[in-house]
KEFI-740406 format. One record per residue (C-alpha): z, x, y; residue in one letter. Coordinates in steps of 0.02 Angstrom, whole numbers. Layout:
residues N
Z:Z	X:X	Y:Y	dose:A
...
//
This chain:
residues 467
Z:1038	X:821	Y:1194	dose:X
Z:881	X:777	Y:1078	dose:X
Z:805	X:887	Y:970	dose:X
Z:595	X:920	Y:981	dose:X
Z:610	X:820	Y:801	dose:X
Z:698	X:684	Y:893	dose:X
Z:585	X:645	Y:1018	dose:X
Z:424	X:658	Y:886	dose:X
Z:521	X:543	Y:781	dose:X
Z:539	X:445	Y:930	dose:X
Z:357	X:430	Y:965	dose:X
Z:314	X:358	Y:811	dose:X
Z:395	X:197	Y:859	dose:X
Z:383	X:208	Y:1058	dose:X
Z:203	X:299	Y:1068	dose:X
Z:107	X:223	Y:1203	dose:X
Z:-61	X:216	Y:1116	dose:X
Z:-94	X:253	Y:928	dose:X
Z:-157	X:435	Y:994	dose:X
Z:15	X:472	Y:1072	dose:X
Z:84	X:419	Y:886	dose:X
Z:-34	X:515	Y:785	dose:X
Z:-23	X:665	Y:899	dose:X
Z:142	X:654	Y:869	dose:X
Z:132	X:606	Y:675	dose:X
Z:35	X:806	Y:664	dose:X
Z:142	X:876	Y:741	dose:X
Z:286	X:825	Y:612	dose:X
Z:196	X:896	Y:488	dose:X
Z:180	X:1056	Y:591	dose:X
Z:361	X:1086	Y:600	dose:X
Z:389	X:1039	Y:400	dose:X
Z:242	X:1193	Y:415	dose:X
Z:351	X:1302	Y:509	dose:X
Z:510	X:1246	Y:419	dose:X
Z:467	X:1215	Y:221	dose:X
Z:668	X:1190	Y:197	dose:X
Z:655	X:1049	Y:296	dose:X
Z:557	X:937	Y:184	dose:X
Z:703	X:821	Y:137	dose:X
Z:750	X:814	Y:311	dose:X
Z:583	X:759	Y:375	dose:X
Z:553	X:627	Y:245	dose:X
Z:729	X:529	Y:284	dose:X
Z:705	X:534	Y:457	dose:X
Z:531	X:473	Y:451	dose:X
Z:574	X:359	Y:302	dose:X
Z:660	X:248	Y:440	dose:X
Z:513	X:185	Y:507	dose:X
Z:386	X:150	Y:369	dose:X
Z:457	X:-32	Y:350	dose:X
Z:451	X:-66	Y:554	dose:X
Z:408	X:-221	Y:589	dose:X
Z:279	X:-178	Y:715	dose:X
Z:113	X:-124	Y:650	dose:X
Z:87	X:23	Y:735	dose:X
Z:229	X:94	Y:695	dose:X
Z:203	X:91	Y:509	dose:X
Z:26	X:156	Y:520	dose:X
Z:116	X:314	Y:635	dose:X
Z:241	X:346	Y:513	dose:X
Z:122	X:346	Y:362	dose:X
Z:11	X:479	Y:457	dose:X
Z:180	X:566	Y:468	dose:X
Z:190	X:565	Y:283	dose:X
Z:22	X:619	Y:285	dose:X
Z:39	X:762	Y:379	dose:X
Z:198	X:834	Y:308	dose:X
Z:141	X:791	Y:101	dose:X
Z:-21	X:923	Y:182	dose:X
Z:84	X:1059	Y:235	dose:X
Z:196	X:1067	Y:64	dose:X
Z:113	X:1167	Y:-52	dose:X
Z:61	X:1114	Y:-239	dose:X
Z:195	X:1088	Y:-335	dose:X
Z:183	X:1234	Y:-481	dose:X
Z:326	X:1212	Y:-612	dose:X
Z:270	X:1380	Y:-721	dose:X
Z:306	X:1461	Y:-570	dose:X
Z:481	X:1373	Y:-506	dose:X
Z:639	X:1483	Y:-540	dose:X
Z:687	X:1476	Y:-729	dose:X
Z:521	X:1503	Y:-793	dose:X
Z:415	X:1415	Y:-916	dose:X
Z:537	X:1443	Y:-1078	dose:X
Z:694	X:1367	Y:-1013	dose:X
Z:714	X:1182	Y:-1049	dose:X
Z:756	X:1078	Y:-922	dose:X
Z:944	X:978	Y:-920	dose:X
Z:871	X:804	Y:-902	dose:X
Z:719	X:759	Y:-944	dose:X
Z:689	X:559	Y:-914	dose:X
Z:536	X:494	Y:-1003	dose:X
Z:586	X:314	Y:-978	dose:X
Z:432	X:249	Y:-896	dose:X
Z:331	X:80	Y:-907	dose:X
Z:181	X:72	Y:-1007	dose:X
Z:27	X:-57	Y:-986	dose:X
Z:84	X:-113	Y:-1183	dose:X
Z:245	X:-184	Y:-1047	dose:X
Z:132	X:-274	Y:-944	dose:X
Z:117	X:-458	Y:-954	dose:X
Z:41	X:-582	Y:-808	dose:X
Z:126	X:-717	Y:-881	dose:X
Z:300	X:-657	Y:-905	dose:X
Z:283	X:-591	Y:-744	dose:X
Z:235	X:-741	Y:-650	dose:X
Z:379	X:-849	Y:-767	dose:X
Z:525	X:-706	Y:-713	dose:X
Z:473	X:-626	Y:-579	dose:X
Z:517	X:-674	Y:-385	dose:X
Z:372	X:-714	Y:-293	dose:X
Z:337	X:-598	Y:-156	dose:X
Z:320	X:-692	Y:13	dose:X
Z:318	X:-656	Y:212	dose:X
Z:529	X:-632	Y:216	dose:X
Z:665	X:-703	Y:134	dose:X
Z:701	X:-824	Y:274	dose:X
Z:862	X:-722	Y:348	dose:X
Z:787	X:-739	Y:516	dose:X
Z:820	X:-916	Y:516	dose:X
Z:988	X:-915	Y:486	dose:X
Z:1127	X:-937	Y:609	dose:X
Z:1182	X:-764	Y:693	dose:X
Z:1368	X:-763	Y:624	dose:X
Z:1398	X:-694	Y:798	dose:X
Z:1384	X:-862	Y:869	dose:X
Z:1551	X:-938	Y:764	dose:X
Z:1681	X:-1028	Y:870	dose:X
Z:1567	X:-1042	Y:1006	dose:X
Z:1553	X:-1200	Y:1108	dose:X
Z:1395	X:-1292	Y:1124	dose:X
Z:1360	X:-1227	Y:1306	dose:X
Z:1393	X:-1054	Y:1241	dose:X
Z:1291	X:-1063	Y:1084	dose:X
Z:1141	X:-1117	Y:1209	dose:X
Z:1178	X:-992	Y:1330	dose:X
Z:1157	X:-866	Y:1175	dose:X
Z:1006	X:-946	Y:1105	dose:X
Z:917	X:-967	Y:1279	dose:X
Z:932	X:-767	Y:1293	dose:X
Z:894	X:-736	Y:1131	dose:X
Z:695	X:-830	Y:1150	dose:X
Z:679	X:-737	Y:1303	dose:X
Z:702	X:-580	Y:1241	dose:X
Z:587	X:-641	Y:1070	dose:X
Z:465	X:-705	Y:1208	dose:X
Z:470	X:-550	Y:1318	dose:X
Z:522	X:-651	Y:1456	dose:X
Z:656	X:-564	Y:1513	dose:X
Z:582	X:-461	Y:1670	dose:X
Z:695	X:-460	Y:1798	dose:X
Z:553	X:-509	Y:1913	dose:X
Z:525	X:-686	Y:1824	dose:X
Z:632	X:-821	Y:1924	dose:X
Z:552	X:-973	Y:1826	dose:X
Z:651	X:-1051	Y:1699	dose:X
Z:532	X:-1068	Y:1550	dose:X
Z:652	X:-1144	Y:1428	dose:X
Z:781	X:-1282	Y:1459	dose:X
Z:931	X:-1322	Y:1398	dose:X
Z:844	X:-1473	Y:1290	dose:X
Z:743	X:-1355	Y:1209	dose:X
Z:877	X:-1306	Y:1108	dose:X
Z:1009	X:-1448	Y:1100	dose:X
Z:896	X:-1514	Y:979	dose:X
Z:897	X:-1366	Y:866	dose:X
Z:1073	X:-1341	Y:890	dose:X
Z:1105	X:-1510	Y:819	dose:X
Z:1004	X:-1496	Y:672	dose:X
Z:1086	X:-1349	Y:623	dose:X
Z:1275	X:-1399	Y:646	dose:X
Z:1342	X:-1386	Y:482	dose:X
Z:1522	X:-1342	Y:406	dose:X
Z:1550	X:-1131	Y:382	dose:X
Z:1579	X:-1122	Y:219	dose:X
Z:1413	X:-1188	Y:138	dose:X
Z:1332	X:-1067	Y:262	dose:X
Z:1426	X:-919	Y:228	dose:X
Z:1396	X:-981	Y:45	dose:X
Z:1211	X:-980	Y:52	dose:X
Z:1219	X:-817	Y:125	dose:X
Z:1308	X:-743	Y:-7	dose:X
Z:1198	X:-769	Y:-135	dose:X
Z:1033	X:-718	Y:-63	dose:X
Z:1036	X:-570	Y:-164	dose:X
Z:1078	X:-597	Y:-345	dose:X
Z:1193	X:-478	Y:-436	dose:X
Z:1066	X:-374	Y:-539	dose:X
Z:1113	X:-344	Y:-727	dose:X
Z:1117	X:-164	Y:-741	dose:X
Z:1138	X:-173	Y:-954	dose:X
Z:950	X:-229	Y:-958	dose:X
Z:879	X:-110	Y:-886	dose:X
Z:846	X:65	Y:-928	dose:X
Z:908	X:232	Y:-868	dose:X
Z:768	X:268	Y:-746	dose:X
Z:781	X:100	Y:-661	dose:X
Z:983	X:82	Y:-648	dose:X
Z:941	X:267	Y:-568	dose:X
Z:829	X:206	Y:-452	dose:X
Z:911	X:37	Y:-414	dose:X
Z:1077	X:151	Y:-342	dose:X
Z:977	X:261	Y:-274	dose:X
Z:923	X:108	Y:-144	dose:X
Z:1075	X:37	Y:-146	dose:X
Z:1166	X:201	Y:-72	dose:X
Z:1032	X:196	Y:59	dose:X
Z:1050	X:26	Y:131	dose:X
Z:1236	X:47	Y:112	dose:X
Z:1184	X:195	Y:242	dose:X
Z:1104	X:100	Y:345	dose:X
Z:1221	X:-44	Y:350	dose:X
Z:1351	X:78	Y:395	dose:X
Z:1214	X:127	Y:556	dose:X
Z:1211	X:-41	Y:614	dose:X
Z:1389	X:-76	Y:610	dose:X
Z:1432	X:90	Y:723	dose:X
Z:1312	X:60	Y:837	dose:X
Z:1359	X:-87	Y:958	dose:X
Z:1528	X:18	Y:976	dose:X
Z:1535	X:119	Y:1140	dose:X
Z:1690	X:148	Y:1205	dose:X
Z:1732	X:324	Y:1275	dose:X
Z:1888	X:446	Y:1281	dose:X
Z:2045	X:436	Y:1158	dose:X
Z:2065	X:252	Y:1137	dose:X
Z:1904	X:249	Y:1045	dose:X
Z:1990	X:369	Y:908	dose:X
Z:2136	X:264	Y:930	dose:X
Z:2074	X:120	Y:888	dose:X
Z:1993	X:171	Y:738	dose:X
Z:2147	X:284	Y:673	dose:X
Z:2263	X:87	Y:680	dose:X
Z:2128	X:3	Y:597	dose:X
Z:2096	X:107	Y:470	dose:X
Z:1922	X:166	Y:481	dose:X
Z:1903	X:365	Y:478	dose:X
Z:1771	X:442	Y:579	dose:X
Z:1656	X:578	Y:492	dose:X
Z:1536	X:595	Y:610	dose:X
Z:1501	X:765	Y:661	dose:X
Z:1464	X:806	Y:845	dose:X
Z:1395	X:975	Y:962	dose:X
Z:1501	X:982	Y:1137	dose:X
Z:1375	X:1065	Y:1267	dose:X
Z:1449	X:1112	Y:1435	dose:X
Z:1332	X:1093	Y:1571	dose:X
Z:1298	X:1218	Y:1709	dose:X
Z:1434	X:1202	Y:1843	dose:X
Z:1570	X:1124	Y:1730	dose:X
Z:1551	X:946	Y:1786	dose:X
Z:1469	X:887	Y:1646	dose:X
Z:1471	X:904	Y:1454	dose:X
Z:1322	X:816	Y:1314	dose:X
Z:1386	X:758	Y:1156	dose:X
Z:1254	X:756	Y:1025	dose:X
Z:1304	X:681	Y:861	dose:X
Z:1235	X:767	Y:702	dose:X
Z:1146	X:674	Y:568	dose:X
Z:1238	X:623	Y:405	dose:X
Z:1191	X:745	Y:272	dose:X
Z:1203	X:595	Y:134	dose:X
Z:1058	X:534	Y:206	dose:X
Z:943	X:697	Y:160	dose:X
Z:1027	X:681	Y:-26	dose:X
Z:939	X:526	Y:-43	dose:X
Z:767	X:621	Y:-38	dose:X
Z:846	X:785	Y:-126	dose:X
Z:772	X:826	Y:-299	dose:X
Z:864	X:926	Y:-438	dose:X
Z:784	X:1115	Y:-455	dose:X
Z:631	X:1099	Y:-552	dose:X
Z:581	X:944	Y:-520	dose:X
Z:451	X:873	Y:-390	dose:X
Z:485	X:891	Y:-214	dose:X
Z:426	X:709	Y:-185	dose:X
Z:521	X:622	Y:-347	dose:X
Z:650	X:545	Y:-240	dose:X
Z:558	X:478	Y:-112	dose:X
Z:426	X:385	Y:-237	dose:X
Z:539	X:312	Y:-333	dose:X
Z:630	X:234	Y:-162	dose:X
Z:481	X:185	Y:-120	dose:X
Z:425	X:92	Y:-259	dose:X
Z:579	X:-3	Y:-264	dose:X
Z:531	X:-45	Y:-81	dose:X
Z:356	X:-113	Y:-155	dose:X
Z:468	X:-272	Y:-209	dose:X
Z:572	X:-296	Y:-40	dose:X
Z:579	X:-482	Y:-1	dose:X
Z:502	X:-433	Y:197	dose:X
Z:303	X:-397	Y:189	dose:X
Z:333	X:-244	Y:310	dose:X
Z:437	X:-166	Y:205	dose:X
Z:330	X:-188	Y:47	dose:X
Z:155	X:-125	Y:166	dose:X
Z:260	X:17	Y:236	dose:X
Z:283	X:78	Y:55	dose:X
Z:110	X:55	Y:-11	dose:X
Z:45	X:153	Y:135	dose:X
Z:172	X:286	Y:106	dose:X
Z:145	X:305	Y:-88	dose:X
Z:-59	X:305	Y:-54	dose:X
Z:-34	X:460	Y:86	dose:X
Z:72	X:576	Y:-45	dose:X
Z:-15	X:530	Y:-195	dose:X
Z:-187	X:569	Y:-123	dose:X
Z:-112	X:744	Y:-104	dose:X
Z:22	X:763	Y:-230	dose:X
Z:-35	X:654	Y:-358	dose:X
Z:-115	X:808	Y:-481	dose:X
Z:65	X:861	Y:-500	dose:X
Z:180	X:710	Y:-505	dose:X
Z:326	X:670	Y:-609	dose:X
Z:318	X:868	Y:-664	dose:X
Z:474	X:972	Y:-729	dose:X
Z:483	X:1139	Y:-720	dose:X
Z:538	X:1216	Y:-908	dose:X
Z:420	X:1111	Y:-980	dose:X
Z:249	X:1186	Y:-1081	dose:X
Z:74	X:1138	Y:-981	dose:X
Z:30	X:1012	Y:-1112	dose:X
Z:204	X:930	Y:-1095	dose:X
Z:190	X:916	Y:-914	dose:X
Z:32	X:838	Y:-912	dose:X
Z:79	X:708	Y:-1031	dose:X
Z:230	X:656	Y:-892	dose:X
Z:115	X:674	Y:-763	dose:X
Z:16	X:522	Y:-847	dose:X
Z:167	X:440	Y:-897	dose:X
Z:228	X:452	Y:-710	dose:X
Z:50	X:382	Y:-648	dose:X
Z:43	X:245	Y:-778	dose:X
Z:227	X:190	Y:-707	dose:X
Z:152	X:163	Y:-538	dose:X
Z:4	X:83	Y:-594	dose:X
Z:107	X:-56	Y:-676	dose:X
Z:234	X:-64	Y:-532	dose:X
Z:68	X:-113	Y:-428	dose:X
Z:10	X:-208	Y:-548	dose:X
Z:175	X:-325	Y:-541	dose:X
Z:162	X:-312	Y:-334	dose:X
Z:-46	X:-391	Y:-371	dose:X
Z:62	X:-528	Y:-476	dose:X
Z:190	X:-582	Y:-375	dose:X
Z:105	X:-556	Y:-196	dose:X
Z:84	X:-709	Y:-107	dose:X
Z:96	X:-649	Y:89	dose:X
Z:-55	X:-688	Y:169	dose:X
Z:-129	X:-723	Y:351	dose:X
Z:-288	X:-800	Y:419	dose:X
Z:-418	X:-730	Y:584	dose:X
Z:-536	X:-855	Y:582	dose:X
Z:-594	X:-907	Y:415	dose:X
Z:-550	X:-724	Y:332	dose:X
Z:-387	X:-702	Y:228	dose:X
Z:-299	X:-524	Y:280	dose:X
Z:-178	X:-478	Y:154	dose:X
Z:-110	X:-328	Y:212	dose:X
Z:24	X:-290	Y:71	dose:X
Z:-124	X:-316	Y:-88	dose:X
Z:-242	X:-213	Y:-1	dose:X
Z:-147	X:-64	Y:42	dose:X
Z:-80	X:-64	Y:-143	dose:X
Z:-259	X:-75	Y:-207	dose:X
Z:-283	X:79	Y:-96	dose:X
Z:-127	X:176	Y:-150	dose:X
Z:-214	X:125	Y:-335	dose:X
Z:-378	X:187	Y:-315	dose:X
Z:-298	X:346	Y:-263	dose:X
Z:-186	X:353	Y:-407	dose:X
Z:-337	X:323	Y:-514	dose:X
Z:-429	X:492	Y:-477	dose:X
Z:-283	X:560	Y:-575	dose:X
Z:-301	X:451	Y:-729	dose:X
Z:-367	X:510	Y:-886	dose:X
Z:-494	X:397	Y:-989	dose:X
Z:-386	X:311	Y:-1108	dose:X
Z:-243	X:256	Y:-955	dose:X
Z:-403	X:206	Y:-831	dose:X
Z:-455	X:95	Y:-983	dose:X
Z:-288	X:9	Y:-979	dose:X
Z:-282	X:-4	Y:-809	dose:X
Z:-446	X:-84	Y:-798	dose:X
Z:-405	X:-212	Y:-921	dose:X
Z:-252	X:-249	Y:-836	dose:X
Z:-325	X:-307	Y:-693	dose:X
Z:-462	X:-391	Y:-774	dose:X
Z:-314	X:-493	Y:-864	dose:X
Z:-253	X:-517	Y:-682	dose:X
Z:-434	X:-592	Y:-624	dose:X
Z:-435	X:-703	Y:-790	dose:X
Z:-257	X:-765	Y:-772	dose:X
Z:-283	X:-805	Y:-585	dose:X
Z:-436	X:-922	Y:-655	dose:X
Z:-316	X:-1027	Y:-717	dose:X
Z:-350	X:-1146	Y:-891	dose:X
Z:-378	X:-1339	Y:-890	dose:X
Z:-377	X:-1356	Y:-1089	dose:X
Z:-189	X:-1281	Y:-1075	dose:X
Z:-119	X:-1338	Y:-895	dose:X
Z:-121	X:-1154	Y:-820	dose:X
Z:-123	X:-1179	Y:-629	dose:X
Z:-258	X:-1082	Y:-559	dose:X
Z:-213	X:-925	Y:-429	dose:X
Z:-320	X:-875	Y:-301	dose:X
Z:-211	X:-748	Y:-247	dose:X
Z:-219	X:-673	Y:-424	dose:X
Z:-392	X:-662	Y:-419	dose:X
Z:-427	X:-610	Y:-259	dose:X
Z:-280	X:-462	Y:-307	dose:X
Z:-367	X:-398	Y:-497	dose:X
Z:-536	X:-407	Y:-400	dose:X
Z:-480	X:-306	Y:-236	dose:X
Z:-410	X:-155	Y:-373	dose:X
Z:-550	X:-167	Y:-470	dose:X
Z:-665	X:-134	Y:-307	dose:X
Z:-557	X:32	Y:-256	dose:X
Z:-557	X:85	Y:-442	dose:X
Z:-741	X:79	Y:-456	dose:X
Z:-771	X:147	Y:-290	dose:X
Z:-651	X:287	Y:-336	dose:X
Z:-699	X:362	Y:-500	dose:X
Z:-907	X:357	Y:-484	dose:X
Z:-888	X:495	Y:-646	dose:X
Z:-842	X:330	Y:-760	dose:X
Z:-958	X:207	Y:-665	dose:X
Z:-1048	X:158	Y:-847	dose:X
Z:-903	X:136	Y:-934	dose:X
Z:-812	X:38	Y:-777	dose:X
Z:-974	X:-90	Y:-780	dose:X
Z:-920	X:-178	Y:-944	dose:X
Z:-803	X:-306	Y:-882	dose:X
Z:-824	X:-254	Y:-691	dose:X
Z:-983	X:-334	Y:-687	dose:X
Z:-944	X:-513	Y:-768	dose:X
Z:-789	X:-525	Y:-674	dose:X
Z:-875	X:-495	Y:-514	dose:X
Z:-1030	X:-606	Y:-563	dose:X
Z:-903	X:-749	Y:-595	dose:X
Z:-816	X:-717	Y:-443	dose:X
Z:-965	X:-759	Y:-342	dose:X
Z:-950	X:-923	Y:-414	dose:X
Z:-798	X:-949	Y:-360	dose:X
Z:-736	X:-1092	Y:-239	dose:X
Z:-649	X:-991	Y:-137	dose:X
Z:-735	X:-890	Y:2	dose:X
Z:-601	X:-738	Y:-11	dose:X
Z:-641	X:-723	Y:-169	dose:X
Z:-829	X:-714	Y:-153	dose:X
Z:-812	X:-600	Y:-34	dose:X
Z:-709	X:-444	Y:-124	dose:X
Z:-821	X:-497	Y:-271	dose:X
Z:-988	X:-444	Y:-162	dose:X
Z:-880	X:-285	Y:-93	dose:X
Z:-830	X:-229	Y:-292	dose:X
Z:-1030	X:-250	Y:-340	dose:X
Z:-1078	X:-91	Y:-204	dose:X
Z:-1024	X:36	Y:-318	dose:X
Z:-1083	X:-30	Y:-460	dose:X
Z:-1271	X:-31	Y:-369	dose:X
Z:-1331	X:159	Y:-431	dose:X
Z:-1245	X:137	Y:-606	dose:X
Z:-1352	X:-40	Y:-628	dose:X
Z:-1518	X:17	Y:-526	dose:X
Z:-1525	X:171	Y:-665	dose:X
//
């Protein structure tokens, strides 16, 4: 039997128009309204659909974020439990600085951040030992279903078996350099070099996909009465999913609803004193780096909707004096700043209507950094500006020493720079120096893109230059 939650979780991703999701995005944050304790429970649930790979479904569960960051109130450490004089346990100051930041050694060690990672091509291992007919049989369903040909009304045969013989032959190859391949998509990550706060963030991801993985590999399995528990007891694998048996008027009947795994609200679960939202952020900015594009737009979109209400108060500890805490709020800030900056750097997804470039995962993430930026005080704006400024001048690329020119780069450092300007009017005069050549030059440039975020980052630079 599903919940109201359920079904309004449900909506986000099955909504019939983007009204029916919205509608239903509101009223999520009405019940985290009527049910504050809930918080940690809302945000896993609708955590699960921010990297969707339809559209829509994204945009519904970042209005979801929306809606439940506007019903939790401001986060006040002087007046959390434990008062102002008590020091908190652990107090993690390990953040990146701009002084960190480097477009070269970036570009030279960092992954480039593309469409996927190419899994979707690979051969479904479910397809092993298969014959040829078989494998085809497999494949032709699979299209359909891709397609959305797979009414029951459509008689024609769309696809024939030659379609895919070819394919098939192409991608006959021996299992073991296959499985190989596979293997080492993801590389082992070196936890010694990195710090504290990223080990702790890296295994905080790493417990949730093993949750998820642990989602899929349940699901497929639906076999009913004793044997089930049977089969599972001989093989070794211990059920500890919880369940509610509801008998139905007259007896005949009984619903089984299974209960959602409490490990799964831990993820988002903060230590007292600390920021509600703490968890989730730093989740999500690990997701800023996923290898899929949804993924990385999902959490962009995600980070902009609680920062542009939570952002005053982020990375705050209760225990901590007021001066203290808005030194780590900076620090906090100036850590997601650079994590963008590094997404701006590596960001290569891009698609094409008509002759415009939409690049959906650089322009959120200029969005979620003009937000952030309202928060900055002068001396971290500074660095930010000149960080992407470096990121316009980089993407220019050099002749005298062989540096291969980046449009992407530029068309990144100029999009941040237009959202920065647009966002803090107070520091217009001092945002011009630098602004202005970069955006001047930019109208030079060959590309078209370019030249046309560098007209967009002049608007709000008009007033400051007509006085």
């Amino acid at each position: 039997m599903s919940t109201r939650l359920d079904r309004l979780i449900t909506l986000l991703d099955t909504g019939a128009t983007p009204l029916v999701r919205s509608t239903a995005a509101r009223q999520i944050g009405g019940i985290q309204k009527q049910h504050p304790s809930e918080l940690f429970r809302l945000l896993a649930r609708v955590y699960e659909y921010i990297g969707n790979r339809s559209w829509d479904t994204r945009i519904a569960a970042a209005q979801a974020f929306d809606a439940i960051a506007k019903e939790v109130s401001d986060w006040d450490p002087s007046s959390s439990s434990g008062g102002g004089d008590v020091k908190p346990a652990i107090v993690d100051d390990d953040f990146l600085t701009f002084s960190q930041f480097d477009v070269d050694s970036v570009i030279r060690h960092g992954r480039l951040l593309l469409a996927s990672a190419g899994k979707e091509y690979d051969e479904d291992d479910s397809m092993e030992g298969l014959d040829a007919q078989a494998r085809i049989a497999v494949q032709r369903a699979q299209i359909k279903k891709r397609l959305g040909l797979g009414a029951q009304f459509m008689d024609v045969d769309l696809l024939d078996d030659a379609d895919l013989e070819a394919a098939q032959a192409r991608k006959r190859k021996p299992a073991e350099p296959v499985k190989h391949e596979v293997a080492v998509e993801e590389p082992e990550i070196d936890m010694s070099k990195l710090s504290a706060r990223e080990r702790n963030r890296i295994k905080r991801k790493q417990r949730l996909d093993g949750k998820k993985k642990s989602k899929v590999d349940l699901g497929p399995k639906k076999t009913n009465g004793p044997s089930a528990n049977t089969a599972d007891t001989k093989a070794g694998v211990v059920s500890t999913t919880a369940v509610d048996i509801t008998e139905q008027p007259g007896g005949d009947a009984i619903v089984v609803e299974a209960k959602k795994a409490d490990s799964r609200e831990a993820l988002f679960a903060i230590s007292e004193g600390s920021w509600p939202f703490e968890s989730l952020v730093e989740i999500l900015c690990i997701d800023l780096f996923d290898a899929k594009w949804e993924v990385r737009h999902g959490a962009g979109m995600a980070l902009r909707e609680i920062f542009k209400t939570h952002g005053h108060s982020a990375g705050m500890l209760a225990g901590l004096s007021s001066q203290e805490n808005t030194k780590r709020n900076q620090q906090f800030l100036e850590d997601v700043c650079v994590r963008l900056m590094c997404v701006f750097t590596l960001d290569r997804f891009g698609d094409f209507v008509s002759d415009h470039v939409v690049a959906p995962v650089r322009e959120t993430c200029a969005q979620t950094l003009g937000v952030v930026s309202q928060y900055l005080t002068q001396p971290v704006l500074v660095e930010t500006q000149q960080a992407l400024l470096q990121l316009v001048r980089r993407g220019a690329g050099d002749q005298a020493s062989s540096v291969a020119p980046i449009w992407e780069a530029r068309h990144s450092g100029l999009s941040g720079l237009r959202y920065v300007v647009a966002v803090r009017r107070d520091m217009a005069s001092m945002l011009v120096t630098g602004t202005l050549d970069a955006a001047l030059a930019g109208l030079r440039d060959h590309d078209d893109d370019v030249r046309s975020v560098s007209a967009e980052t002049l608007l709000p630079l008009v007033d400051t230059l007509v006085t």
